[in-house]
C-alpha angles and dihedrals in degrees: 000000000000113000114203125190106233095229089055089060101046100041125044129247083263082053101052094044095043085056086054104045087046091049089051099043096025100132091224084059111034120052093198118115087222084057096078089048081048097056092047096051097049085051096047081052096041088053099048098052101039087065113068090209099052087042084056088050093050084046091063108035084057106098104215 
């Protein structure tokens, strides 16, 4: 039998991955001063690829 957690399918794999990086970097529960940078930077991300139309811009702003 296939066992599924409820939350994976529900959220996507983004999703997953956005909860985890939060709950580690999340200032309330890291001390470190990178902690807060760190934050930022998982919700810039987060944004971006949650809209298709600012995941398009960043697409093409990338330089393969």
């Amino acid at each position: 039998m296939l066992k599924l957690c409820v939350s994976h399918t529900y959220y996507g794999k983004k999703d997953i991955e956005f909860i985890e990086l939060a709950k580690k970097y999340h200032p309330d529960v890291n001390k470190s001063e990178e902690a807060v940078e760190m934050m930022q930077k998982i919700l810039e991300a987060y944004e971006v690829l949650s809209n298709t139309e600012k995941r398009k811009e960043y697409d093409l702003k990338i330089d393969y």
